[in-house]
HTML snippet that shows the backbone in 3Dmol.js (N, CA, C, O; Angstrom):
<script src="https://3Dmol.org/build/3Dmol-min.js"></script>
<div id="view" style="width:600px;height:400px;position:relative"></div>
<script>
const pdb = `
ATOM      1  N   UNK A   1       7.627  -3.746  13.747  1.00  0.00           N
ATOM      2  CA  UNK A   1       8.499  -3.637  12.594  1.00  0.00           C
ATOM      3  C   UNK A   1       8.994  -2.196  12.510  1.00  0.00           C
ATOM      4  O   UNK A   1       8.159  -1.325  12.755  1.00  0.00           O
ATOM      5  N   UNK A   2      10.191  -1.836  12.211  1.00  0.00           N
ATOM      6  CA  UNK A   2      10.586  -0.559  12.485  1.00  0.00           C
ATOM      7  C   UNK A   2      10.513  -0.182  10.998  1.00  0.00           C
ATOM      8  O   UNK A   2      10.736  -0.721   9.913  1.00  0.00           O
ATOM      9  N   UNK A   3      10.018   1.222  11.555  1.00  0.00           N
ATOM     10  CA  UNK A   3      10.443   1.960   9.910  1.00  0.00           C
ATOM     11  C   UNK A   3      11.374   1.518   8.796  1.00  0.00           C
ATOM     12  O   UNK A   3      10.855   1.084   7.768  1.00  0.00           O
ATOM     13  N   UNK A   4      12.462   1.573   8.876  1.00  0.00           N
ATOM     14  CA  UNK A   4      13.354   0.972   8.161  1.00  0.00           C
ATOM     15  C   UNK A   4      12.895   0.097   7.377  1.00  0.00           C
ATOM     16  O   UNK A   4      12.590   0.129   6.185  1.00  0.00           O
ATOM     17  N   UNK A   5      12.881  -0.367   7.835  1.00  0.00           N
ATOM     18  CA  UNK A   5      12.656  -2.409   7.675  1.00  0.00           C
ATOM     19  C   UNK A   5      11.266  -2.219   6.906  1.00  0.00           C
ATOM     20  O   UNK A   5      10.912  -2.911   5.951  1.00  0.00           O
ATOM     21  N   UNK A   6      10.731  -1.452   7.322  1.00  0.00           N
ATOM     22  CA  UNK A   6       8.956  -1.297   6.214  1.00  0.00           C
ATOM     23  C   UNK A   6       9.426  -0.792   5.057  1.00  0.00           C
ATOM     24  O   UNK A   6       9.312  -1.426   4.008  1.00  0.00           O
ATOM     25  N   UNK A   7      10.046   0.488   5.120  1.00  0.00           N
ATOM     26  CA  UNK A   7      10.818   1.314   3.932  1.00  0.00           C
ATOM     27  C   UNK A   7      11.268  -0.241   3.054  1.00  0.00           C
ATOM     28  O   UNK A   7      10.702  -0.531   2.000  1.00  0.00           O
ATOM     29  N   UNK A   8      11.999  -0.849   3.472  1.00  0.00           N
ATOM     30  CA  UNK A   8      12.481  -2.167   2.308  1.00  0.00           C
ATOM     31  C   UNK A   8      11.518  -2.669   1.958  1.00  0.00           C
ATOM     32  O   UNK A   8      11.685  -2.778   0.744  1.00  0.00           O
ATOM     33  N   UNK A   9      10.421  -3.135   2.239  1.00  0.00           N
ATOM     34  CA  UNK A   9       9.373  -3.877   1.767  1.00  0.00           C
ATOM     35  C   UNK A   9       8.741  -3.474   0.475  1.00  0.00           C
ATOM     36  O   UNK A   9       7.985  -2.513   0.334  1.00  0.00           O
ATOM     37  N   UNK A  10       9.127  -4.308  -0.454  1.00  0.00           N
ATOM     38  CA  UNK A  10       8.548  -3.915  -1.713  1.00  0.00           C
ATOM     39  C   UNK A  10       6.573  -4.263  -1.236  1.00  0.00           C
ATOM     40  O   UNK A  10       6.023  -4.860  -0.311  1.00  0.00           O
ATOM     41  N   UNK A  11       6.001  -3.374  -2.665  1.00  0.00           N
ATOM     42  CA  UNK A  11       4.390  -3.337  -2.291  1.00  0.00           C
ATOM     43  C   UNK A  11       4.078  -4.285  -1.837  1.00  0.00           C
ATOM     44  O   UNK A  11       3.700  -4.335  -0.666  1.00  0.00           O
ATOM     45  N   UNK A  12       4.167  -5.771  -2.950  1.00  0.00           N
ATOM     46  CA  UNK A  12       3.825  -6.880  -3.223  1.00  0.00           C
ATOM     47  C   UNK A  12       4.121  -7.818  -1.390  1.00  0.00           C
ATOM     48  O   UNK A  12       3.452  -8.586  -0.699  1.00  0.00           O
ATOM     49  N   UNK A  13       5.320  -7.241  -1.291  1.00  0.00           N
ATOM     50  CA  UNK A  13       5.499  -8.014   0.341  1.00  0.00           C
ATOM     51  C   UNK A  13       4.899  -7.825   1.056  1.00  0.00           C
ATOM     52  O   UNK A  13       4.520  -8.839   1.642  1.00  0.00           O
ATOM     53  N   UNK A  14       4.353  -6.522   1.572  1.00  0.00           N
ATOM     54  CA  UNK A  14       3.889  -5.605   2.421  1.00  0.00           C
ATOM     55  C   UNK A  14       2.259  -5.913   2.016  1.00  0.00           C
ATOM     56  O   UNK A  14       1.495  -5.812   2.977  1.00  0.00           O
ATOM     57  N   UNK A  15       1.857  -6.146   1.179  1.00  0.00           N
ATOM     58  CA  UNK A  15       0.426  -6.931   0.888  1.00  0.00           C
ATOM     59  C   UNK A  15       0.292  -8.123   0.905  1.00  0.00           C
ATOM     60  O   UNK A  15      -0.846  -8.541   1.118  1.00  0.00           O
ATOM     61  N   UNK A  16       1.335  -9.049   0.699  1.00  0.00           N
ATOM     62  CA  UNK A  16       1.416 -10.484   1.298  1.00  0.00           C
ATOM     63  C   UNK A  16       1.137 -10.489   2.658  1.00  0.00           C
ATOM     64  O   UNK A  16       0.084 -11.044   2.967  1.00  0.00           O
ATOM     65  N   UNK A  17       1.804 -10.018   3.542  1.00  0.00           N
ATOM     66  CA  UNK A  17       1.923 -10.059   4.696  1.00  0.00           C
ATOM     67  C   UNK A  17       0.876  -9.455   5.718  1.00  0.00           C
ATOM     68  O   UNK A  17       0.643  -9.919   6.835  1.00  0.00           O
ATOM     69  N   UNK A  18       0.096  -7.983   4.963  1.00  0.00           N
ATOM     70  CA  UNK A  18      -0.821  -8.200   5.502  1.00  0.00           C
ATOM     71  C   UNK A  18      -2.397  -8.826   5.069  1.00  0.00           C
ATOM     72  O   UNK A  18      -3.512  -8.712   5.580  1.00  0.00           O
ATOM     73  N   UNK A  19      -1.860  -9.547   3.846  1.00  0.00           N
ATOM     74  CA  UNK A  19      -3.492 -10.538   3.963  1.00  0.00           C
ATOM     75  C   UNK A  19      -2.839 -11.872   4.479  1.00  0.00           C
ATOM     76  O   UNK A  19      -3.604 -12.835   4.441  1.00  0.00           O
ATOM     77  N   UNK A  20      -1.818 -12.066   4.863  1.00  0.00           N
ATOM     78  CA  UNK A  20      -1.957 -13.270   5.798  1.00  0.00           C
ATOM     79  C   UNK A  20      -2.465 -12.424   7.535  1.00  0.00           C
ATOM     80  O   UNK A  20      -3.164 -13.022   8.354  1.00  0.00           O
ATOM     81  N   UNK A  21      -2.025 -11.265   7.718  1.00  0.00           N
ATOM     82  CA  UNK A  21      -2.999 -11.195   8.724  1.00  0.00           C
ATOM     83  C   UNK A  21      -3.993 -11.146   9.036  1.00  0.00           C
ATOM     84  O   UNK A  21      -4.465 -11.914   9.875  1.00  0.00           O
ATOM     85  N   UNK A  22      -4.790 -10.002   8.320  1.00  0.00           N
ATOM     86  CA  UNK A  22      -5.863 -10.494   7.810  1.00  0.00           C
ATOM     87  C   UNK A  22      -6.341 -11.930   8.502  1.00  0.00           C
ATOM     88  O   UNK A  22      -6.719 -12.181   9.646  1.00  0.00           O
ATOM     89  N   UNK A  23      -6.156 -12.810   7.267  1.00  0.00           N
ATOM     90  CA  UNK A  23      -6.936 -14.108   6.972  1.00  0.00           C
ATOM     91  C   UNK A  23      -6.668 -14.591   8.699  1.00  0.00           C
ATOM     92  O   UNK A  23      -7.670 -14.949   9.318  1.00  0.00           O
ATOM     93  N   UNK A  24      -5.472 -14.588   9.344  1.00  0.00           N
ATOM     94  CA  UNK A  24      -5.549 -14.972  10.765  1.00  0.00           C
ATOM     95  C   UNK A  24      -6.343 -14.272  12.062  1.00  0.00           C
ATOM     96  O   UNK A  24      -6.625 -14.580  13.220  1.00  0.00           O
ATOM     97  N   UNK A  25      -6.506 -13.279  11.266  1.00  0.00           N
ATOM     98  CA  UNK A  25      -7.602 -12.386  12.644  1.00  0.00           C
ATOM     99  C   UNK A  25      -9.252 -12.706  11.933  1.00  0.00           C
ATOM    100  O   UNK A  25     -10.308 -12.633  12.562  1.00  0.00           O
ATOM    101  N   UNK A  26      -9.096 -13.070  10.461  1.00  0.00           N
ATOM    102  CA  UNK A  26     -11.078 -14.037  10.184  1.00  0.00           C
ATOM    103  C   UNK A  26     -11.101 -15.372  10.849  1.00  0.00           C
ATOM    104  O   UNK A  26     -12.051 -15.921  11.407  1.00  0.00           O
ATOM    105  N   UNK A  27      -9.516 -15.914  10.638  1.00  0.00           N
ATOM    106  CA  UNK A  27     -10.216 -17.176  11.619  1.00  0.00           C
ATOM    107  C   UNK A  27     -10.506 -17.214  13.263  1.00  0.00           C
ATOM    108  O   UNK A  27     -10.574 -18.219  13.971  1.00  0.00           O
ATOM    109  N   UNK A  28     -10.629 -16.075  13.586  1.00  0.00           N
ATOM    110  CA  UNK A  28     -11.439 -15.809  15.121  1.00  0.00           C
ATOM    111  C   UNK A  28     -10.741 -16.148  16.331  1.00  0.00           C
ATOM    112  O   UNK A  28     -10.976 -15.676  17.444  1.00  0.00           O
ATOM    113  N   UNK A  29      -9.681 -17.182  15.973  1.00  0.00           N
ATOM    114  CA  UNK A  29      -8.914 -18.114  17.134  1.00  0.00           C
ATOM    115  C   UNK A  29      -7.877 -17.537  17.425  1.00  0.00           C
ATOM    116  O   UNK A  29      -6.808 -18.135  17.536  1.00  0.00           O
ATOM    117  N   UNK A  30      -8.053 -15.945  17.642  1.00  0.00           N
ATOM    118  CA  UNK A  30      -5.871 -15.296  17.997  1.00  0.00           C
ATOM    119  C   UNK A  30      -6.397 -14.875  19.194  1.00  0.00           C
ATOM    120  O   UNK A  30      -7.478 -14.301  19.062  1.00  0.00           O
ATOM    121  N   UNK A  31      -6.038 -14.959  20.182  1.00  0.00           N
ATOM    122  CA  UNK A  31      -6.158 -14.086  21.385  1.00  0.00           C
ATOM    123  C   UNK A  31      -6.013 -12.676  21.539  1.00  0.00           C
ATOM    124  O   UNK A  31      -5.034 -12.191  20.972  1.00  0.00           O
ATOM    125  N   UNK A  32      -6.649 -12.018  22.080  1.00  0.00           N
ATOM    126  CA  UNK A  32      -7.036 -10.741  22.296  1.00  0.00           C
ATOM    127  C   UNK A  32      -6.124 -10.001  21.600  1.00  0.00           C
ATOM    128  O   UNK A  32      -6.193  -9.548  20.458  1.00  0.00           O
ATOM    129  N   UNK A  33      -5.048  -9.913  22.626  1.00  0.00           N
ATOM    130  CA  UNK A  33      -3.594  -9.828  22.989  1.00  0.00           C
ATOM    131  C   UNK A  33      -2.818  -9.517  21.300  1.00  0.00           C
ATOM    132  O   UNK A  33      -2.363  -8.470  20.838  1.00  0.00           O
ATOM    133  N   UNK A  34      -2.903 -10.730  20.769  1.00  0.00           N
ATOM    134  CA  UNK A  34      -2.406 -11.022  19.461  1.00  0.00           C
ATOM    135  C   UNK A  34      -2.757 -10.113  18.626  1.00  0.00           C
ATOM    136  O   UNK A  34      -2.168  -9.252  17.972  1.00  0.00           O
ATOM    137  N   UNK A  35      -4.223 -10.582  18.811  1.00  0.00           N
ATOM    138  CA  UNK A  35      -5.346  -9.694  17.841  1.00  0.00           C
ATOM    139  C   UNK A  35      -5.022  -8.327  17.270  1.00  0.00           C
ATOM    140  O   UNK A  35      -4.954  -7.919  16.111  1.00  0.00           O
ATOM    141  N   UNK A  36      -4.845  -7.757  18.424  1.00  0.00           N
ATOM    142  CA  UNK A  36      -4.465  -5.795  18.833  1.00  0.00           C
ATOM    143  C   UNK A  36      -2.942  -5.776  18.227  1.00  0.00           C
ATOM    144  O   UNK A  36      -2.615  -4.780  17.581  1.00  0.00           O
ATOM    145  N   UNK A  37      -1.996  -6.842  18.411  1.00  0.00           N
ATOM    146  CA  UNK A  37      -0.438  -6.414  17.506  1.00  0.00           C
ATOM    147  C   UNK A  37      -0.923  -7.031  16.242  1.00  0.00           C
ATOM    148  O   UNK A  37      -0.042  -6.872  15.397  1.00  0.00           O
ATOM    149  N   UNK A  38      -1.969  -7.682  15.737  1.00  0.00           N
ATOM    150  CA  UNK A  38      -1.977  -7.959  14.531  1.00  0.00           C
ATOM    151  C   UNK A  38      -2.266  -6.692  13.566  1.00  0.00           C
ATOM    152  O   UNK A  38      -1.982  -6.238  12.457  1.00  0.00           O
ATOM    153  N   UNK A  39      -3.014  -6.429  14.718  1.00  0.00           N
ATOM    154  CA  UNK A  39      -4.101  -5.192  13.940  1.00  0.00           C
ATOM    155  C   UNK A  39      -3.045  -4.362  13.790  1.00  0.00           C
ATOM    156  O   UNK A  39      -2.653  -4.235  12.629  1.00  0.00           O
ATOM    157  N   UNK A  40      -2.459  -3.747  14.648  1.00  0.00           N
ATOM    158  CA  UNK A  40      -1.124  -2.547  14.679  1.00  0.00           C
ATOM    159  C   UNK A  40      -0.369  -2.731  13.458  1.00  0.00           C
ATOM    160  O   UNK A  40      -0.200  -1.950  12.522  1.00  0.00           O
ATOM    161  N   UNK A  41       0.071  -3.961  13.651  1.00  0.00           N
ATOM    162  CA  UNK A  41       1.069  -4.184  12.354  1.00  0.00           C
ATOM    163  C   UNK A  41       0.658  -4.055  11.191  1.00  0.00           C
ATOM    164  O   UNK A  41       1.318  -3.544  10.286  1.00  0.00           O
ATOM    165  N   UNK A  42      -0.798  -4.632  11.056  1.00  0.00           N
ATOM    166  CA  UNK A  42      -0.942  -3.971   9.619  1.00  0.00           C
ATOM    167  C   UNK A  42      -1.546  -3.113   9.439  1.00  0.00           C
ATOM    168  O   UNK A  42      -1.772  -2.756   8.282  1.00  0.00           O
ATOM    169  N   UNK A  43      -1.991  -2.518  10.397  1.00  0.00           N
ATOM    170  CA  UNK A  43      -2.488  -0.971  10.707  1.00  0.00           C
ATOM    171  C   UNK A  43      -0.946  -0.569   9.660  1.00  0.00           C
ATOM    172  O   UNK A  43      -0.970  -0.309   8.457  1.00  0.00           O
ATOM    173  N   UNK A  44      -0.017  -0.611  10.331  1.00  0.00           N
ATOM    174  CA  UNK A  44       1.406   0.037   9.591  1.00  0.00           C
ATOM    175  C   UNK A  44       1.976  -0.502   8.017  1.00  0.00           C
ATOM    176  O   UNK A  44       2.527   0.191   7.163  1.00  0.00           O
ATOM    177  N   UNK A  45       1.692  -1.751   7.966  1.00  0.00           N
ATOM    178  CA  UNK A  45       1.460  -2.231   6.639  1.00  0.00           C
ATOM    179  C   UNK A  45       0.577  -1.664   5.600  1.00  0.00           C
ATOM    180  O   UNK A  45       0.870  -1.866   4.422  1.00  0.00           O
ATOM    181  N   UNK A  46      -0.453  -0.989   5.900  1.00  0.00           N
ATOM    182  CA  UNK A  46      -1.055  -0.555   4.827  1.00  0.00           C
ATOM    183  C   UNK A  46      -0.939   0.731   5.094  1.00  0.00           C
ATOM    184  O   UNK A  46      -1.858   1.318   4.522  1.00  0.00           O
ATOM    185  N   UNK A  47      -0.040   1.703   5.874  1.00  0.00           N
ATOM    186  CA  UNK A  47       0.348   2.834   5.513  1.00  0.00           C
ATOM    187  C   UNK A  47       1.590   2.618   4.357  1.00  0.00           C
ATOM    188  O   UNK A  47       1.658   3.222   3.287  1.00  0.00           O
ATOM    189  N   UNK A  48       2.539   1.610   4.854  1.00  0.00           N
ATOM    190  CA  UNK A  48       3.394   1.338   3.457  1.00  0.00           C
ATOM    191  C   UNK A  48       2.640   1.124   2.130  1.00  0.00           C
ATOM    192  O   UNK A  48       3.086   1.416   1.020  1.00  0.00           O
ATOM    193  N   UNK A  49       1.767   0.726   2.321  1.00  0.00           N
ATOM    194  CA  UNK A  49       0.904   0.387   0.557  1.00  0.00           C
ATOM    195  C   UNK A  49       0.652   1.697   0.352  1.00  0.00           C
ATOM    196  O   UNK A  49       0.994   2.140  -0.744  1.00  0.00           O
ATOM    197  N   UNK A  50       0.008   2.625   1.323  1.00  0.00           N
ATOM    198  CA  UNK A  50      -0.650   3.433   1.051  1.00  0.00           C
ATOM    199  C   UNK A  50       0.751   4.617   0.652  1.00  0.00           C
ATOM    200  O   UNK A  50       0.523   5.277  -0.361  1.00  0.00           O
ATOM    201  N   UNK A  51       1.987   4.885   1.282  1.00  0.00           N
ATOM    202  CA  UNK A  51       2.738   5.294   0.999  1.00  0.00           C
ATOM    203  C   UNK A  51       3.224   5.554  -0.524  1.00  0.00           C
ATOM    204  O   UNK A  51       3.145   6.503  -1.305  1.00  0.00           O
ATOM    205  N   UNK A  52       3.953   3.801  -0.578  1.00  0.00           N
ATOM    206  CA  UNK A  52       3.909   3.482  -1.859  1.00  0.00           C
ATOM    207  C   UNK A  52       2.872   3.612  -3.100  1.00  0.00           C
ATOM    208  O   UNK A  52       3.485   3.679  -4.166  1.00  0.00           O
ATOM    209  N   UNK A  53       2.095   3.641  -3.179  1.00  0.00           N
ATOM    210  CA  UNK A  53       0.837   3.883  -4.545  1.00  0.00           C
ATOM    211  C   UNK A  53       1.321   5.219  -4.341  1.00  0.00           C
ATOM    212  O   UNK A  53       2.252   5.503  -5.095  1.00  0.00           O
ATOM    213  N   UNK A  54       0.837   6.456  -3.256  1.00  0.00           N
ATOM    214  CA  UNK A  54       1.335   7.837  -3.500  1.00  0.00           C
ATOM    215  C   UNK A  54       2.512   8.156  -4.039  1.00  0.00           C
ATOM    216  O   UNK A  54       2.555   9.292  -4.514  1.00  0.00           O
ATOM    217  N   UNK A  55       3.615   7.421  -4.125  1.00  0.00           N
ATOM    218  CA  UNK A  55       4.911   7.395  -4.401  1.00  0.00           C
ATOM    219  C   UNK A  55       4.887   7.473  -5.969  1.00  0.00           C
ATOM    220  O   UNK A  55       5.397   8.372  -6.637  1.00  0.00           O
ATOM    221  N   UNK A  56       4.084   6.181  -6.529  1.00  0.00           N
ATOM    222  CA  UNK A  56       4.024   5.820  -7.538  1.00  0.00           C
ATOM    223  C   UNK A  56       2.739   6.830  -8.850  1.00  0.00           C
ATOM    224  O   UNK A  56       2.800   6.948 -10.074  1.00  0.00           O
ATOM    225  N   UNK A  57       2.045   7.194  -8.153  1.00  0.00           N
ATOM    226  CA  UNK A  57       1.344   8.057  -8.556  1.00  0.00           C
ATOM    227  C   UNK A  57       2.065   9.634  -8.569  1.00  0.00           C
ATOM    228  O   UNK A  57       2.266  10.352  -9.549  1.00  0.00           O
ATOM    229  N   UNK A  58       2.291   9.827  -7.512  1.00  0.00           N
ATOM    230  CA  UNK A  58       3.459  11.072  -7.910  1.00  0.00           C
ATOM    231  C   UNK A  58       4.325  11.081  -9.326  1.00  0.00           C
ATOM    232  O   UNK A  58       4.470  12.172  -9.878  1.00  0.00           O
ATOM    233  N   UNK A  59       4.746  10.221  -9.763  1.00  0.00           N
ATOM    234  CA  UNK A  59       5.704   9.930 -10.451  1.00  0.00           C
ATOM    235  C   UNK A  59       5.212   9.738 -12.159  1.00  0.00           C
ATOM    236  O   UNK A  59       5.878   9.825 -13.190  1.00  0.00           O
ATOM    237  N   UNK A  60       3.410   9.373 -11.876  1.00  0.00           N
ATOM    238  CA  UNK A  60       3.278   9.090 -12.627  1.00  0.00           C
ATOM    239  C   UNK A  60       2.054  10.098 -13.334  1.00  0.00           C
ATOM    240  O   UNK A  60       1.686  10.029 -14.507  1.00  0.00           O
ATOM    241  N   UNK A  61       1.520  11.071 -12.261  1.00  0.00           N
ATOM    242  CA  UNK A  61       1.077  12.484 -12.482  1.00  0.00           C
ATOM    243  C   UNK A  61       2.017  13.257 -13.932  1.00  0.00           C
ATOM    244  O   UNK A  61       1.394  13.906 -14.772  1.00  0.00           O
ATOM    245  N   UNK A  62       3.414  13.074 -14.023  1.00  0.00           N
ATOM    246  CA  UNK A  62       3.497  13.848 -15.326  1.00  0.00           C
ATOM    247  C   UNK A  62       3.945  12.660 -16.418  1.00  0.00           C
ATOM    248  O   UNK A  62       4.588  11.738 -15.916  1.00  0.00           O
ATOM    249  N   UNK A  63       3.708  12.586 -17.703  1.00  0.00           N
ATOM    250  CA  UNK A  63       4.145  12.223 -18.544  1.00  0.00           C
ATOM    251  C   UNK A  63       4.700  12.843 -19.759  1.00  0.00           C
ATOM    252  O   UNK A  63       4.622  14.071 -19.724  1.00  0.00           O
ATOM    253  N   UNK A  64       5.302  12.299 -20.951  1.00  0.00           N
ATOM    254  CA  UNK A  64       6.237  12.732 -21.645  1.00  0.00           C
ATOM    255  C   UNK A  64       5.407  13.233 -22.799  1.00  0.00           C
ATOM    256  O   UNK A  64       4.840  12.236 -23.247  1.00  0.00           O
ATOM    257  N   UNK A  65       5.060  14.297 -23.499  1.00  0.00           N
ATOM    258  CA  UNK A  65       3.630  14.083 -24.482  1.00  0.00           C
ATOM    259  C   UNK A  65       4.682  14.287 -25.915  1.00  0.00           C
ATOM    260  O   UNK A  65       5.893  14.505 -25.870  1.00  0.00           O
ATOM    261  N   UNK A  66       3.965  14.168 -26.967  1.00  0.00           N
ATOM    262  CA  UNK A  66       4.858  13.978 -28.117  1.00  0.00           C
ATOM    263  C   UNK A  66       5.739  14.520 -28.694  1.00  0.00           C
ATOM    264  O   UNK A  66       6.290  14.082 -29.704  1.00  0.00           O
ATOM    265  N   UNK A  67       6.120  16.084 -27.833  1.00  0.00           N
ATOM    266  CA  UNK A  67       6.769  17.247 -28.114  1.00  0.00           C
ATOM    267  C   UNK A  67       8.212  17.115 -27.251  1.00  0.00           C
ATOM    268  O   UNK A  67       9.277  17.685 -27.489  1.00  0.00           O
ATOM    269  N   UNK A  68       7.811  15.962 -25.930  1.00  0.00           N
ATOM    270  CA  UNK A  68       9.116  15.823 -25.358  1.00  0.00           C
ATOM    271  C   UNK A  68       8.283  16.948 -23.947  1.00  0.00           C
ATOM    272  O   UNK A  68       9.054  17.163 -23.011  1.00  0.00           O
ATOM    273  N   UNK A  69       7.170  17.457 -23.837  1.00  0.00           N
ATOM    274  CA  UNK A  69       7.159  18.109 -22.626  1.00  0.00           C
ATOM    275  C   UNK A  69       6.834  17.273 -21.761  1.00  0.00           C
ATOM    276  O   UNK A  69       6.800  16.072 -22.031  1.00  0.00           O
ATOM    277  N   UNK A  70       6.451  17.889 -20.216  1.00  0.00           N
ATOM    278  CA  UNK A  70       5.867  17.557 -19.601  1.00  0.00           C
ATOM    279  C   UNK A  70       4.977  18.052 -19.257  1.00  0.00           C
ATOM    280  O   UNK A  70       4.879  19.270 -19.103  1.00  0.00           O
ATOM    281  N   UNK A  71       3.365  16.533 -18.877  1.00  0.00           N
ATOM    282  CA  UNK A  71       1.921  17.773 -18.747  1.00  0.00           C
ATOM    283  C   UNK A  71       1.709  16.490 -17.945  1.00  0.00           C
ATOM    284  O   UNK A  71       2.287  15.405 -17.893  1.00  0.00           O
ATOM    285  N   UNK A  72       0.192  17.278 -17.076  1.00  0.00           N
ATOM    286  CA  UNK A  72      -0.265  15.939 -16.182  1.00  0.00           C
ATOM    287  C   UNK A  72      -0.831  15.238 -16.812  1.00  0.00           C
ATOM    288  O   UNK A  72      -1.398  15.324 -17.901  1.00  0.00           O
ATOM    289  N   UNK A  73      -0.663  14.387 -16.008  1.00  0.00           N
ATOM    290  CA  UNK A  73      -1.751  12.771 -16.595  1.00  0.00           C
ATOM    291  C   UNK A  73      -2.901  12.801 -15.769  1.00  0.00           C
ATOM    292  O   UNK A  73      -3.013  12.953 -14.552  1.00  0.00           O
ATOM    293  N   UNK A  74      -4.007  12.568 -16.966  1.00  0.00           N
ATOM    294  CA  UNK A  74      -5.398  12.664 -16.302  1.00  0.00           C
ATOM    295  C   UNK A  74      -5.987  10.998 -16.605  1.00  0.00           C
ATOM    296  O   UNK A  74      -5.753  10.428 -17.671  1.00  0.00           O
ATOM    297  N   UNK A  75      -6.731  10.395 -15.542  1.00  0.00           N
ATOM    298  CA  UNK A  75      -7.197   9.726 -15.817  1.00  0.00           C
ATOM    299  C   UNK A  75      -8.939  10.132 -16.469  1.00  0.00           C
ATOM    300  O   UNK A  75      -9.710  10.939 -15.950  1.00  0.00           O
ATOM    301  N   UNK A  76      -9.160   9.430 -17.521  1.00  0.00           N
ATOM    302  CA  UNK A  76     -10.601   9.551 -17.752  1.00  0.00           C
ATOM    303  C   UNK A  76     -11.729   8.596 -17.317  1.00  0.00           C
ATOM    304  O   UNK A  76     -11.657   7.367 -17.282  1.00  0.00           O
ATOM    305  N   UNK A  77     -12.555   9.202 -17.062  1.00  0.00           N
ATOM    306  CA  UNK A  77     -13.470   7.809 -16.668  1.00  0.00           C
ATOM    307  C   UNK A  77     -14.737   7.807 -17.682  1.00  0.00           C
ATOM    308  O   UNK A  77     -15.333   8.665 -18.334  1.00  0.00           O
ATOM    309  N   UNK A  78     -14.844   6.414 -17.483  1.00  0.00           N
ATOM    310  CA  UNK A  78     -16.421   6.535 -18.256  1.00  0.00           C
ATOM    311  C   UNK A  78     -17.629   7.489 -17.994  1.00  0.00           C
ATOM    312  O   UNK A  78     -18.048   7.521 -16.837  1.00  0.00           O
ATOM    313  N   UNK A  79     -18.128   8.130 -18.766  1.00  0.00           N
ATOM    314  CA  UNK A  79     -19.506   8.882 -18.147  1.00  0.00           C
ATOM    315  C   UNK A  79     -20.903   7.987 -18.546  1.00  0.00           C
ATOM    316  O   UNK A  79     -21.817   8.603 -19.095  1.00  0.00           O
ATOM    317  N   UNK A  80     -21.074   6.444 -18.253  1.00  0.00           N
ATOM    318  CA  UNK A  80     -22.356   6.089 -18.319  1.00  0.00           C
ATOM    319  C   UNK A  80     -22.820   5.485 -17.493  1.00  0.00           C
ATOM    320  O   UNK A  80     -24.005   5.159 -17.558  1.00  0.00           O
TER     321      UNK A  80
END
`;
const viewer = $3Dmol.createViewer("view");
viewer.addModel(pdb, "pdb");
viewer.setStyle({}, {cartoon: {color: "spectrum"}});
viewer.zoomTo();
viewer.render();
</script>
């Protein structure tokens, strides 16, 4: 799949596509051969996910706070 063509893939596609590979390389029956471009491809498929979330997280690092500025966004986590 060429760059390009990944660049179009919204998240949601690009995670469809690779848990149908996935699920075809658990059922054990792809030949070697297959196996290794399955793997590649979504070897490259989940650099697009992984792309995308960074994309989306970039974007979403600053928010608008009540003054109209901009400050980062922190996530908090539980401490228990």
């Amino acid at each position: 799949m060429s760059e390009e063509k990944q660049n179009e893939l919204t998240f949601e596609q690009a995670m469809q596509q690779l848990e149908e590979m996935v699920e075809k390389l658990e059922e054990g029956d792809v030949p070697l051969e297959s196996a290794i471009n399955y793997y590649q491809k979504g070897m490259e498929l989940a650099k697009v996910c992984g792309d995308k979330l960074n994309a989306v997280q970039d974007q979403m690092v600053k928010i608008v706070n009540e003054q109209g500025e901009l400050e980062p966004f922190q996530i908090q986590e539980d401490e228990t």
